[in-house]
N, C-alpha and C positions, 0 to 999 in steps of 0.2 A: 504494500500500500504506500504511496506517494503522500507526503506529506508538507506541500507546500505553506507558505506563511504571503500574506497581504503584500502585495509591493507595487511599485507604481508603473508596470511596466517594464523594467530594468532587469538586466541579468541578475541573479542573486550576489550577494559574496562573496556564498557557497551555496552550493547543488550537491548533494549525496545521493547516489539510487543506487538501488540495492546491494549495499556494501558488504560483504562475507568475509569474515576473517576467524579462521580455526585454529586452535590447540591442541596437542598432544596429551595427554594424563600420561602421567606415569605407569599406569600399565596397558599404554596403549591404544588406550578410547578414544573419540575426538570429542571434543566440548566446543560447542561456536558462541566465542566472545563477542561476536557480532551475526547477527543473523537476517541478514536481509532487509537490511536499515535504508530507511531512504525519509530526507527530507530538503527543505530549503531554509537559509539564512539572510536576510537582506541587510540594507544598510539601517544601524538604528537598532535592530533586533538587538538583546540579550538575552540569549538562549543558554537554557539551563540543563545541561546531562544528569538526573536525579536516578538514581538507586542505589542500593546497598551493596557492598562489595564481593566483587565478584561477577556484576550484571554486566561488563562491558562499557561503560562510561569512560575511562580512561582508556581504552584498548581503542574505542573511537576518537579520542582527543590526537592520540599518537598519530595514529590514521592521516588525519587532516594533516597533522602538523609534518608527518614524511620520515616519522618517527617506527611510525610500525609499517610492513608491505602487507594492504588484503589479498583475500585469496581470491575475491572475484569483485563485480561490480564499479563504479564509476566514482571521481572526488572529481568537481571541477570548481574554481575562484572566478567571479566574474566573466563566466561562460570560458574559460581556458581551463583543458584538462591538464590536470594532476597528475592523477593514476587513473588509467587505463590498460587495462592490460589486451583488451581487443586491438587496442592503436599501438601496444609496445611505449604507453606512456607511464614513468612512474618521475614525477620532478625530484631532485632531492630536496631537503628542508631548508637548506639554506638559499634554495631558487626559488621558493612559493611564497616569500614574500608576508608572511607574516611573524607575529611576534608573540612568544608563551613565557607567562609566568608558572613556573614550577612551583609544588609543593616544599619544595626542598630549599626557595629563591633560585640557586645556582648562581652564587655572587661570589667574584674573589675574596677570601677577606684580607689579603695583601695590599690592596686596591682602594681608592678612597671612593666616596661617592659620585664624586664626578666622571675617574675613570670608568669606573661599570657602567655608570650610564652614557659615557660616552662611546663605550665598544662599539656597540651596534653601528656607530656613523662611520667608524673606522675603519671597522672589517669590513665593509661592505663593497661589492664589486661594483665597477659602474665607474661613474663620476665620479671624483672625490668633491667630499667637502670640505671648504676653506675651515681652517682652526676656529677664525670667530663665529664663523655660521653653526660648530660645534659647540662652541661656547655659549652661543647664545639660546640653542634648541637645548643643551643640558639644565641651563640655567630656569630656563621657561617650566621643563617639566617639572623641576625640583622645586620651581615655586608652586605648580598645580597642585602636586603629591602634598604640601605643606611642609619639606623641610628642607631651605636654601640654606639655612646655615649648619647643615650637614654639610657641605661639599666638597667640604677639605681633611672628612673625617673617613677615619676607616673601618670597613663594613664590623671588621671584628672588637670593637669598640662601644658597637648600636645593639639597642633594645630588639625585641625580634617582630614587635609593632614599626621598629624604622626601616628594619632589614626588609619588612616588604615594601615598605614605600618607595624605596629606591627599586628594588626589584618590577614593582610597576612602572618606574619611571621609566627605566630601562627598555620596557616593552613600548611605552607608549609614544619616548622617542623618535623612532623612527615614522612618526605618521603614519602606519602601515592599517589598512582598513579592518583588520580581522586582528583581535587577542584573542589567544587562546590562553585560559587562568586552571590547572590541574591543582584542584581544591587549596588554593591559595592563601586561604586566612583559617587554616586547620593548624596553625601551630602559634598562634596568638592567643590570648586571654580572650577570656569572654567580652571586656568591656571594649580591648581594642577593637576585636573582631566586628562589632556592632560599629565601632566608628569607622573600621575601615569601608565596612559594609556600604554605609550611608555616603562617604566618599567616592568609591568607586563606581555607586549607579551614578553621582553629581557629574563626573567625570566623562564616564561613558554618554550621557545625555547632551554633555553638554559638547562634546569632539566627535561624538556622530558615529564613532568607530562601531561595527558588527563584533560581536564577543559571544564566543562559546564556553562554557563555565560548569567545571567537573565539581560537582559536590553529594554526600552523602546526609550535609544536613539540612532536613525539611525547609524550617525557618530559615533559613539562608535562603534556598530556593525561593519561597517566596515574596522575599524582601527584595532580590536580583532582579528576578527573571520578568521579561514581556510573554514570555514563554516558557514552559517547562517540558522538556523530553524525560519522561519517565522509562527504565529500562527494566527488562526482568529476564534475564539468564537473554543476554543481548539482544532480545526482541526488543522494540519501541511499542509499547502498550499505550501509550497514548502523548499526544503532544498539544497544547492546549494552552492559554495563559493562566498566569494560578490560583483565579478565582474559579474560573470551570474548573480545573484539575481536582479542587478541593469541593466544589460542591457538587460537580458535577462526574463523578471518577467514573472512569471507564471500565471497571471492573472491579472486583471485590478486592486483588491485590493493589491498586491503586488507591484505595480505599482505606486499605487497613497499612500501607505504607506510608501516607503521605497525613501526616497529623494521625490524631487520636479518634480509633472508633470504638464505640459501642456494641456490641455482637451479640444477636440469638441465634440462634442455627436452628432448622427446625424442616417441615415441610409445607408444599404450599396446596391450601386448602380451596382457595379460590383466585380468582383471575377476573377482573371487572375491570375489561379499560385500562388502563394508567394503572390500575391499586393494584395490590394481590394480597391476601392473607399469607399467615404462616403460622401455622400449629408448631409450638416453642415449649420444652419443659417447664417454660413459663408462662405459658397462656399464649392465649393467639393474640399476634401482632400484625397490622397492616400498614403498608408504606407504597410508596411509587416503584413501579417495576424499573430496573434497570437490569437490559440484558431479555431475552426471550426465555420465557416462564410458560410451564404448562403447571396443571391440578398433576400430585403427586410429585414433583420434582425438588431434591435437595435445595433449599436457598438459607441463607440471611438476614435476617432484619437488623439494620446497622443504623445508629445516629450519632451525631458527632457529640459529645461532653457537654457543650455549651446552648446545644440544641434542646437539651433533655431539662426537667422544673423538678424538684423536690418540695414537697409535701410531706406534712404529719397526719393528713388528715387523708383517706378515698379522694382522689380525684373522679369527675365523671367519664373523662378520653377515654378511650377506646385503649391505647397502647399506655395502661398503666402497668406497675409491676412493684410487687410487696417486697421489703427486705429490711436490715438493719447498716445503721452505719457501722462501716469497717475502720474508716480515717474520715479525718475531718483535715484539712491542708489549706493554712495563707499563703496564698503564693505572690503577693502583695496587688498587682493589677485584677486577682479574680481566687474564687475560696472554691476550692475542687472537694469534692465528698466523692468518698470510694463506698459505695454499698454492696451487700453481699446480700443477692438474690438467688436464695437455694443451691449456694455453691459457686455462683457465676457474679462477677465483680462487675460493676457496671460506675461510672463516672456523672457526674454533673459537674457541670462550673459555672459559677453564677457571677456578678459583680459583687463587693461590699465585703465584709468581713467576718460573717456569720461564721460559729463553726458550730456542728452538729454534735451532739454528746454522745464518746463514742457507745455502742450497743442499740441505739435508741432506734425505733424502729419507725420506719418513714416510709412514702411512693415513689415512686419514679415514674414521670410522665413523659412520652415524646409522642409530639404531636404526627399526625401522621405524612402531615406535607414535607417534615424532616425526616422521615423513615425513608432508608433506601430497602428495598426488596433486592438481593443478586445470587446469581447461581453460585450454589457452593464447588462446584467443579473448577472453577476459574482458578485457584490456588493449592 
């Protein structure tokens, strides 16, 4: 399946179709880190590779970047192929003309700030550039990133919030249309991380550049992304911006990967339209089908934490469910209650500070316009 994104006409980026790239196991099997991927990137996009490790998300960043060879299918940059291997085309990375910020940075620490981010105009083939026009495109990005008077400093000297900064400078230097970021702010603190976070969309928004961005956490994902590529054992499950992704999931693993769900398992009793039932050790529960549903078929009733009301009292809904609190949790922006419904932990999150006393026995309500109904096969 082709998975283009909005553009105005214009070659993309990037163009991926259906890209194959396999692995050996150790005793011999093949595993496809990539499985028949195919999408588009335009100018503007930040597009996000989301899954858990092991789905191929990095095995495609490589890809692009000339890093890894696939074993079948097409990469092209602004309608110019890449890799092709029907054409005997494979560029290397240092000819494709973009720019990756690693996990790792990959920064001398011998080297001051300046220099690292001055490599890239250095090495590069072509034209040279005059020393000032060096000086003044290093200087420019180190003021973007926020830290010009690092520039005489060196790397092994800096905090590992500054080591990425420079590390982006680095990338962003070169004006090149396309970053590629292999989960980039997984080795910073939480508080950096969020700042860098908020930076790097301000950045990307505002220099236009298309950026592809390998990460494993949700929250990141959708603080980034215009778009999220969701991966599962290197299929693309679904690609979508992250307000569909999250309310609207494409399946139950997309569902139960991407933030926090609620789950009954059960079977389905009825089919009406958009709704369906499902007979649940916990009573019967109705929601919106997602997915093709018949009477009798394995599914889910799933709502998200924040979706669901707690009550001491019977509610009248349709989708209530009896139990006791387990935990009671400030989490400062919102008070989560864990309850234990005949064995099965279920969540609410509400606004405020309330906590519930634990043991104490309450409802749980999810309306049923927030119940997702999906086949249990999907995972």
């Amino acid at each position: 399946m082709n998975h283009p994104s909005p553009s105005d006409g214009r070659e993309p980026v990037v163009r991926v179709e259906q890209l194959v790239k396999e692995f050996q196991r150790r005793d011999g099997s093949p595993v496809k880190a990539i499985d028949h991927v195919s999408f588009d990137v335009h100018a503007g996009d930040f597009l996000v590779l989301l899954g858990p490790s092991g789905c191929g998300k990095t095995t495609l960043l490589r890809s692009l970047a000339g890093l890894e060879t696939p074993d079948a299918g097409t990469i092209s940059f602004a309608g110019r192929p890449q890799f092709s291997p029907e054409h005997g085309v494979n560029v290397p990375p240092e000819k494709r003309g973009v720019s990756m910020v690693f996990q790792s940075y990959a920064l001398w620490p011998h080297m001051t700030a300046f220099r690292n981010v001055a490599y890239p105009l250095q090495s590069r083939k072509g034209a040279r550039i005059s020393r000032s026009e060096t000086a003044r495109r290093v200087r420019e990005v180190l003021e973007m990133v926020g830290i010009p008077e690092l520039e005489h400093s060196h790397v092994s000297q800096m905090s590992g919030g500054q080591q990425q900064r420079v590390a982006l400078a680095r990338a962003l230097v070169g004006g090149d249309s396309l970053v590629l970021f292999d989960e980039p702010l997984s080795n910073v603190d939480a508080k950096v991380r969020e700042q860098l976070r908020v930076e790097l969309v301000s950045l990307q928004r505002e220099l236009g550049f298309a950026a592809v961005f390998v990460t494993h956490d949700q929250d990141e994902a959708m603080q980034l992304g215009t778009r999220i590529a969701v991966l599962d054992s290197g299929r693309l499950v679904q690609l979508a911006p992250p307000l569909e992704v999250y309310t609207q999931p494409a399946n139950r693993y997309v569902a139960s990967f991407v933030g926090t769900m609620n789950e009954c398992p059960g079977r389905v009793t009825a089919v009406k339209g958009e709704t369906a039932e499902v007979e649940t050790e916990l009573g019967t529960l109705t929601g919106r089908v997602s997915g093709g549903l018949s009477v009798g078929d394995r599914a889910a009733a799933m709502w998200r934490p924040e979706n669901g009301t707690l009550t001491t009292g019977e509610p009248v809904a349709a989708n209530r469910l009896r139990g006791r609190v387990k935990a009671s949790l400030f989490v400062g922006a919102y008070t989560e209650q864990v309850v234990d419904a005949a064995g099965r932990e279920l969540r609410v999150r509400s606004a405020g500070a309330a906590l519930q006393e634990h043991g104490s026995e309450v409802w749980v309500e999810a309306a049923e316009a927030d119940t997702l109904v999906m086949p249990l096969e999907d995972v």
